[in-house]
N, C-alpha and C positions, 0 to 999 in steps of 0.2 A: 756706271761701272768702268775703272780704268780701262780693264782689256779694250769694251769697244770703244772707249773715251781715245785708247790710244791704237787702235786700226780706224776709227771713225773720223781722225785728226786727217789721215791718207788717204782715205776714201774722200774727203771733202777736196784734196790736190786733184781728184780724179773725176772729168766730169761724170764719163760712160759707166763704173762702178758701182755695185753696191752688195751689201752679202751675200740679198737674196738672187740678185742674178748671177753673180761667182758661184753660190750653191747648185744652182741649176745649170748651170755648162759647164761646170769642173767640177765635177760632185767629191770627187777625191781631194778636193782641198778645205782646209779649216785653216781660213786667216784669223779667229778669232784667239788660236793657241798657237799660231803659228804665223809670223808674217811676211816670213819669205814668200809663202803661197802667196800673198795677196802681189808682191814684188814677181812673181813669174808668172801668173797672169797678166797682170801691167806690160809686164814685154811682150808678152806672146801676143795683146791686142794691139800694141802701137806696131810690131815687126808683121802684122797681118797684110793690110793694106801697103806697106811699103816692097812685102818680097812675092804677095801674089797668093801664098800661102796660109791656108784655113789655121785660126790661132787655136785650135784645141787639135791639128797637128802638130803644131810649134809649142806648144806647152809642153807635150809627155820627152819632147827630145833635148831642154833646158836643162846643164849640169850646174850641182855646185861645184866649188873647186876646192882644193887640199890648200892652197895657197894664198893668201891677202892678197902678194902680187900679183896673182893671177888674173885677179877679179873676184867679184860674188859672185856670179853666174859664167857659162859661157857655153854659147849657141855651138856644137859643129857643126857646119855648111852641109858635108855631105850626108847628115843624116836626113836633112829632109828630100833628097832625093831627086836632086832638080834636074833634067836632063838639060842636056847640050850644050852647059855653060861649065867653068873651073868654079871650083868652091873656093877661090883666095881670092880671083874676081869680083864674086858675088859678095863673099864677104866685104871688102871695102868699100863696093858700090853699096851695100845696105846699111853700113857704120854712118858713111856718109849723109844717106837719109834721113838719119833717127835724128829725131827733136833734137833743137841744141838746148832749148829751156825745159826738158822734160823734167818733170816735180818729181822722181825718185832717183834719177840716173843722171851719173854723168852725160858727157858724149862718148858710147862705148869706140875699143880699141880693137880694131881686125887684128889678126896673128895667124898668117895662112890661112886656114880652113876652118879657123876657128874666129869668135867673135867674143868677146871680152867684155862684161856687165859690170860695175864698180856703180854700189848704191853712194847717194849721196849721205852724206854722215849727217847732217841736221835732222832731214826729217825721221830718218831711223831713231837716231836718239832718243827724240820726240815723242817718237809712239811704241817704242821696245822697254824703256826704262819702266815706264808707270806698269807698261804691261807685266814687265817680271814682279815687280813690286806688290803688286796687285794679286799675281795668281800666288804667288809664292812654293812652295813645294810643289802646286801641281805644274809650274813652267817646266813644260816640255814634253809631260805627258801628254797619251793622245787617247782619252778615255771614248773617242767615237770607233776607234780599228776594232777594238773589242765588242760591238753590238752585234747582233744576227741581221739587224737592218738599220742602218746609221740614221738614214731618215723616220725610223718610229722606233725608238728605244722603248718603247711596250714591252715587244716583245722578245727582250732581255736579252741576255750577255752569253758570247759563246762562252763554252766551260773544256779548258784544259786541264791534263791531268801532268804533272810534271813528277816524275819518281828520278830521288836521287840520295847520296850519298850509302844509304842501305849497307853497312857492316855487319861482321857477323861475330853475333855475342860471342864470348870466351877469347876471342882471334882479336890480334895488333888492328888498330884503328890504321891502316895504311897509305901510305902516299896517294894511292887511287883513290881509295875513299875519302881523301879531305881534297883532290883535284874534283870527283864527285859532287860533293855538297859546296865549294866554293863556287861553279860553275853551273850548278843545278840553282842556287838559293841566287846567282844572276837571272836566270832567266824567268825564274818562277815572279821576281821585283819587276822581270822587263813587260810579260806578259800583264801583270798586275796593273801597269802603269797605261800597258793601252787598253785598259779596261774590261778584260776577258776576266770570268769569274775561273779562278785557279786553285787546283786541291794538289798540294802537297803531299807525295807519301813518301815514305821509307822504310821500301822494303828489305827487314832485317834479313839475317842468314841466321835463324834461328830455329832449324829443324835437321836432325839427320844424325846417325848413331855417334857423331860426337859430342853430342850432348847425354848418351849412356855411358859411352868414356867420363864424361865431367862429371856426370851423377854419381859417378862408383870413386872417383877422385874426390868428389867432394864428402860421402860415405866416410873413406880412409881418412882425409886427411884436413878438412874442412873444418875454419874457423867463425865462427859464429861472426866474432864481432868483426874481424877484417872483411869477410863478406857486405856485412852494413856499409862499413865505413868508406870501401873501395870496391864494388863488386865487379867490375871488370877489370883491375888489377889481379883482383883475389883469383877467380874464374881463370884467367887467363895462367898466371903461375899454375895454379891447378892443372888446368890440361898441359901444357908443358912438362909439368911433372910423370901425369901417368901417360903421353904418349910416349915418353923416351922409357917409361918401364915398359910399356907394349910391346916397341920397336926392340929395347931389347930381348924381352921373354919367346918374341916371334926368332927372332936370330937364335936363340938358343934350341928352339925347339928346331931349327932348320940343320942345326949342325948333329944332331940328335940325330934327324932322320937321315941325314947322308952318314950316319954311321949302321943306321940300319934298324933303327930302333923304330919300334911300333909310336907313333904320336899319339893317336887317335884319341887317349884321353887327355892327354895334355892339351893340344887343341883346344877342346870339346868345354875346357873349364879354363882357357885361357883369356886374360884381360879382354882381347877382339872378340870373343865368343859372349863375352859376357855381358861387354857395352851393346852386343848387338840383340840380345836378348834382352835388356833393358829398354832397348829404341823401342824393340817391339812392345812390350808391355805398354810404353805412350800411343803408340799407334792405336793398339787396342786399348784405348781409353781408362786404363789401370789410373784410381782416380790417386795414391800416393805416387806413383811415378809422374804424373802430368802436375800436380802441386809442385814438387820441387822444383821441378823445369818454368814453369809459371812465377815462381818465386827469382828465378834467377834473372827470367823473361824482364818481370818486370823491376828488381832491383837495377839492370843491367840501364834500363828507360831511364828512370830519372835522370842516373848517374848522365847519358848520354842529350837529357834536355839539358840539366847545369850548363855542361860544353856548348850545345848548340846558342845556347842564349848570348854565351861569350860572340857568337861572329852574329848574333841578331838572325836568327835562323830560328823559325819554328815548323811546326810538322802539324799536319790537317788531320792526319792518319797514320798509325805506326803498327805498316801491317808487316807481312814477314811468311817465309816458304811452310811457314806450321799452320797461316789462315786457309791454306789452300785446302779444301778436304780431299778424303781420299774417294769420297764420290765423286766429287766433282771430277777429280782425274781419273776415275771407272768409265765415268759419262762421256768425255774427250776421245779416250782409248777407244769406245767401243762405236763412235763417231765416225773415226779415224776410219778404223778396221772397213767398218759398211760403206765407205765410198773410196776405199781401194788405196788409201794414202799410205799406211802402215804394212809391212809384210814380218814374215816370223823369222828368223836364221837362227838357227840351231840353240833355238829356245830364247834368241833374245828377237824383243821387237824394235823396229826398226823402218825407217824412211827414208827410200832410195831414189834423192833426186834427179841421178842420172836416169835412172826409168821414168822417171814421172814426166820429167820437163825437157824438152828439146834441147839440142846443141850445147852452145857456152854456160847458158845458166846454171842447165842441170850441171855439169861438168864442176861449174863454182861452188855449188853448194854442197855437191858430195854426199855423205853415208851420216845421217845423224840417229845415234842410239835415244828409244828411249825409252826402253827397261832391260835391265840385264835379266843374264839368264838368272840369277837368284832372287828374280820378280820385282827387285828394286826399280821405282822410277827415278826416272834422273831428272835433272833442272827441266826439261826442254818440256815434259809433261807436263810439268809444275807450273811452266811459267804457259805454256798454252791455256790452263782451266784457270788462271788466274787474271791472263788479261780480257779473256773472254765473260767471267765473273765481273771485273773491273767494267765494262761494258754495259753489261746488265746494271749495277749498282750508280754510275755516275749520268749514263748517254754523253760521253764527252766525244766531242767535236775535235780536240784533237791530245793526241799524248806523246811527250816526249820521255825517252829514256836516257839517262845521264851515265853513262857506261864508257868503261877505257875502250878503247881499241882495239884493244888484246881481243873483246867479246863482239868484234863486227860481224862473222860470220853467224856464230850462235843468234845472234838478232836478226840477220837477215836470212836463218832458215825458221824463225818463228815466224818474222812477218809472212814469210811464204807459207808456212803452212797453215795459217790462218786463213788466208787466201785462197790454199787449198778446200779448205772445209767448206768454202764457196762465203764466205763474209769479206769478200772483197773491200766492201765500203767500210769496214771496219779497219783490215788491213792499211787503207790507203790515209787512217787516220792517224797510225803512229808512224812517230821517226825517233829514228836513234843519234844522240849528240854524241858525241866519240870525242877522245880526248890523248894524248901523248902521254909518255909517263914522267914520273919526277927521278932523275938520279942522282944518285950520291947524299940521301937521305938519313942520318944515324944523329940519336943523340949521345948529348956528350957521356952519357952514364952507357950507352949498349947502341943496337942498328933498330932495335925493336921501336917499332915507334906507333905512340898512343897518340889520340888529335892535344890530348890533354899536354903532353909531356913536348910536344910541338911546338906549341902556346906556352908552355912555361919556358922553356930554352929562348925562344925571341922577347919576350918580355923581360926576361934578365938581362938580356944582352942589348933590350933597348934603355936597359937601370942603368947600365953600364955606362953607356953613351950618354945618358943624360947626366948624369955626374959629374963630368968631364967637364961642364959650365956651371960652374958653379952659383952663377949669378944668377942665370937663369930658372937653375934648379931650383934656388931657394923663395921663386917666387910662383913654384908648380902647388896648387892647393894639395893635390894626390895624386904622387907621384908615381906612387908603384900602379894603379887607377891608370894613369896615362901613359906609362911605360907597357901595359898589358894592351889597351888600347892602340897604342901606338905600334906594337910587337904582332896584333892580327893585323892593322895596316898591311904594314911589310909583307907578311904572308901572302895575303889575299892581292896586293898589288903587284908581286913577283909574279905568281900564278898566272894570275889575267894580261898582263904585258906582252905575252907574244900569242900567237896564233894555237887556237884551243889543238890542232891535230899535233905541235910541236912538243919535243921532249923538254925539260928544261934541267938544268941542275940548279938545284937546293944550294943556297948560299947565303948564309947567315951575316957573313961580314957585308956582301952588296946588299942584301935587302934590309938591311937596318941602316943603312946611313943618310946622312940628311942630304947628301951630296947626288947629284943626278937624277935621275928617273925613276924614285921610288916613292913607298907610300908615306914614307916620314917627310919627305916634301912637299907631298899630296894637303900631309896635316899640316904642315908649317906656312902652306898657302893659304889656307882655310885659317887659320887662327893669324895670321897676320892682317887678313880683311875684317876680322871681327875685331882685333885691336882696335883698328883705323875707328870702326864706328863707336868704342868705348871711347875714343881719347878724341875724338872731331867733338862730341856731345852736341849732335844736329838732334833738333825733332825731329818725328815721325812728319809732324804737321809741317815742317819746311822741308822736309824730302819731297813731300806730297808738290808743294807748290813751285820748287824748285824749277829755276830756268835754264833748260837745259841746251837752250840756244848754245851758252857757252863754251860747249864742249866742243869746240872747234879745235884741239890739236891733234895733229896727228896720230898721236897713243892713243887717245882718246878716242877717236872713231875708227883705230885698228880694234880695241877692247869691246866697242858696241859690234862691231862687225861679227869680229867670233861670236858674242853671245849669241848672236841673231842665230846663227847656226846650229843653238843645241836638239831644236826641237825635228830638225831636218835629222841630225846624229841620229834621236832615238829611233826615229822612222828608219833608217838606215841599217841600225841594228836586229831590226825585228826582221832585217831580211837576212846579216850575214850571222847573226843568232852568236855573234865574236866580242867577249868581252873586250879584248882590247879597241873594235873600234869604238868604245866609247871612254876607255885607258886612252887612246893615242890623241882623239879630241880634248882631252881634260889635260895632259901635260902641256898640250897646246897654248889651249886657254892659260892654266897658270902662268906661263911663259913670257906671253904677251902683259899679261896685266904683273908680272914682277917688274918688266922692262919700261913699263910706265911708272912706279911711282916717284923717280926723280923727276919724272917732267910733271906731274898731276900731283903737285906739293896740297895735303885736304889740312891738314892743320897750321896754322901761319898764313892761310890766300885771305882775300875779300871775304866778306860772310855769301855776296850771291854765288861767286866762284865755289867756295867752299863746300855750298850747300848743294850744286849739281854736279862737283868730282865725289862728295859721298852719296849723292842718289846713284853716281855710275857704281862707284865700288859695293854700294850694298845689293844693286842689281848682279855683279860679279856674285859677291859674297853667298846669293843665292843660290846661281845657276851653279855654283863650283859646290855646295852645300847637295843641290836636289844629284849629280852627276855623281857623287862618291855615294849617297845613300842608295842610290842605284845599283851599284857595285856590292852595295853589303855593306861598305863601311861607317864608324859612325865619326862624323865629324864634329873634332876639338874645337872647343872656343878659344881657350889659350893655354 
């Protein structure tokens, strides 16, 4: 098998080495998908005996670095904690030491307090190339982080629950909601990849007396076939429609009454009296009221898989605040009540953090309703007997929730009151991923914005731009295909580009250009390494045998160097849970490997030369292929 053909290549440079004892005293490292690990074990045993210091203290304090110049690695002195000596001292008297003929490292470079690792380019080359080659899509995952016990995969994979993007039928698909599902459907890919079994939901916003508004709208005014053919357009017009008759019939009957007039039966038979006496009739299981709403339920789904399929997005489960029952939230309530959490104020109930819980906390979380006084539950109900039920139904080890910002505090007076209820270890198993908002959002027809109408506005406008070459154009098999393609790029790489708590504004002319840091770059990197290998026309079988000694130029072994890093990236990610730090890796990457191909000419070299700058580039072409599908995105061949 390559992988260990090519960790086995390094371990044979190594006398003291070998997997089974790397397993057993760094149980956290897997050089067989990973081989920087086997490279910071390497130092940490040769720097053992030369600074006096135990090497499985010197392993956990080993960094990568952000920079090629920096080095692959570098030791800080004063983390290992040495008394009575300087850490710039120490550092060059221990630079000094290090092998001069050590088989993966230069001779490292002191920098103050710091010590500087630069792997040697050959034998990386050597044993990284067959290894990405080899694993192919799964280079970089790390399918062991994900078992209950790495060392007996028996007994199976923890199980996360990730709930995200969750819109609500008849209502604008909104800026939130596609920051939601771009940054939910990242992590649900990231989790997936280090091998945790993970359930998808999306929880709709599909219960609550606007859905008897839209019934009595759709009664009036409702078209058969525009429902089929668009139903969360149709829906949407719909309540629009009869909320702005509501809003007006309520103003009218307000000016009524400050003239002095009796309401009482206007009220009583007006639009809001009536949606709400239709909610109720669903509640109580009125079985022509819950068909329609079920009909709209589930028209509104398809329509919403089409779109999700467009960004490679599917859903495990498409539950929503109508699977909640209203026992289950009877059962919660009356939970609540008997161990003193909930209190009554003038007929609404209610949870007063400042009583409950000591000093600052209680003070932060404040006064959350949740039921009014006219017996309605509110969300906070809903979502307590829901994630409690979610509990029951998965046993997941952990949950994330995919929610703006705007809703940190609503999240963090359910985690507590879950906590409250005394399911502590439940509590401590979800977190909330929080997010900035997008502004300046509108399409060119209105501000209303559908995920649909989103995706159609940047795909036009990526038609646009591709036009403009004409040459090029005419050698696109499907071009409107890859202009829609090319149009979620953009989206999904704008979004992810800065820091997920950041706001950002919506910009249609920067995120569609080929020019700078965007995702039409992203694709134009990725189909320009897939050229290479159409137009080299190497086998597979002299890739395979390919000698990669050659790859001695500098570009060259700046391009293996980044690779080597991506599987260290996704480790990295799973701790800052930040799409971009695997964006800022990947423009990186691109970066370096554009900047090489004047020097690493693959078609016109020698056929041996030729054959290991295409084994480098289709090792690129992978690792830059596995890091965008990561992302959601789907990468272009040409």
């Amino acid at each position: 098998m390559a992988t260990a053909s090519g960790i086995n290549q390094l371990l044979l440079k190594l006398d003291n080495l070998t997997l089974e004892s790397i397993a057993e005293k760094y149980p956290a490292t897997y050089p067989e998908t990973n081989p920087l690990d086997l490279y910071r074990v390497h130092v940490s045993e040769v720097l053992a005996p030369i600074t006096g210091v135990a090497a499985e203290k010197i392993h956990p304090v080993i960094q990568w670095t952000n920079a090629l110049d920096k080095g692959d690695f570098t030791l800080p002195v004063p983390a290992l904690r040495i008394k009575g000596a300087k850490p710039d001292v120490l550092g060059a008297e221990w630079a000094a030491k290090f092998p001069e003929d050590d088989p993966l490292f230069e001779k490292p470079v002191p920098n103050g307090p710091f010590i500087s690792f630069f792997a040697k380019g050959g034998p990386l080359a050597q044993s990284l190339i067959p290894m990405i080659r080899k694993l192919g899509p799964e280079y970089g995952r790390n399918r062991f982080l994900g078992l209950k016990d790495p060392k007996d995969p028996s007994k199976g994979k923890k199980r996360i629950i990730v709930e995200f993007s969750s819109p609500n039928i008849a209502k604008p698909f909104h800026a939130g909601h596609l920051r939601s599902t771009i940054i939910g459907s990242f992590l649900a890919n990231l989790y997936e990849g280090a091998g945790w079994d993970v359930v998808r939901i999306n929880y709709l916003g599909d219960w609550g007396k606007q859905y008897g508004l839209l019934a009595l709208a759709y009664e009036r005014y409702g078209d058969e076939e525009a429902l089929k053919r668009d139903p969360i357009d149709h829906l949407f017009r719909l309540y629009v429609r009869i909320n702005a008759e509501k809003e007006e019939e309520l103003a009218a009957i307000e000016a009524k009454k400050k003239e002095g007039q009796d309401v009482t039966e206007l009220l009583a038979n007006s639009l809001d009296e009536q949606a709400r006496g239709y909610f109720r009739k669903m509640t109580d299981k009125d079985e022509a009221a819950l068909a329609l709403w079920k009909r709209f339920r589930d028209l509104s789904i398809v329509r919403y898989k089409a779109t999700y399929a467009r960004l490679n997005i599917k859903f495990d489960e498409y539950s929503g605040e109508s699977q909640v029952s209203e026992e289950a939230m009877e059962k919660v309530a009356k939970e609540m009540a008997e161990k003193g959490i909930t209190k009554e104020d003038q007929g609404a109930v209610l949870v007063d953090f400042t009583e409950l819980l000591p000093g600052k906390e209680g003070k932060r979380l404040g006064k959350a309703v949740l039921r009014k006084r006219d017996g309605t539950a509110l969300y906070l109900t809903r979502d307590i007997a829901e994630l409690l039920g979610r509990y029951e139904k998965y046993k997941f080890d952990h949950m994330i929730y995919v929610v703006a910002s705007q809703q940190d505090l609503h999240l963090q007076q359910l985690f507590k009151i879950i906590e409250l209820l005394g399911y502590k270890d439940i509590a401590a198993r979800c977190q909330h991923i929080n997010f900035g908002l997008v502004q300046g959002m509108s399409t060119r027809k209105g501000t209303v914005k559908f995920l649909d109408d989103i995706l159609r506005d940047c795909a036009e406008h990526m038609h646009e731009v591709m036009r403009k070459n004409e040459a090029k154009y005419s050698q696109v098999e499907d071009p409107e295909g890859t202009a829609d393609t090319l149009g979620i790029s953009s989206v999904m790489t704008q979004d992810m580009s800065g820091k997920r708590g950041n706001n950002y504004v919506f910009d249609l002319a920067v995120m569609t250009s080929f020019e700078g840091d965007t995702g039409p770059y992203l694709q134009y990197a990725h189909t320009r390494l897939s050229s290479i290998k159409r137009r080299a026309n190497v086998s597979d079988e002299e890739l395979d045998n390919a000698d990669l000694s050659l790859l001695t130029e500098p570009h060259a072994v700046n391009v293996v160097r980044l690779l080597a890093q991506w599987p260290d990236v996704f480790q990295n990610t799973l701790r800052t849970l930040e799409p971009t730090t695997v964006v800022t890796y990947l423009f990186r990457l691109t970066h370096v490997i554009s900047s090489s191909y004047d020097q690493l000419q693959v078609v016109g070299s020698e056929p041996a030369v030729k054959a290991a700058r295409m084994a480098l580039y289709d090792a690129a072409r992978i690792t830059v292929g596995n890091c965008m599908r990561l992302l959601g995105l789907t990468p272009l061949e040409r």
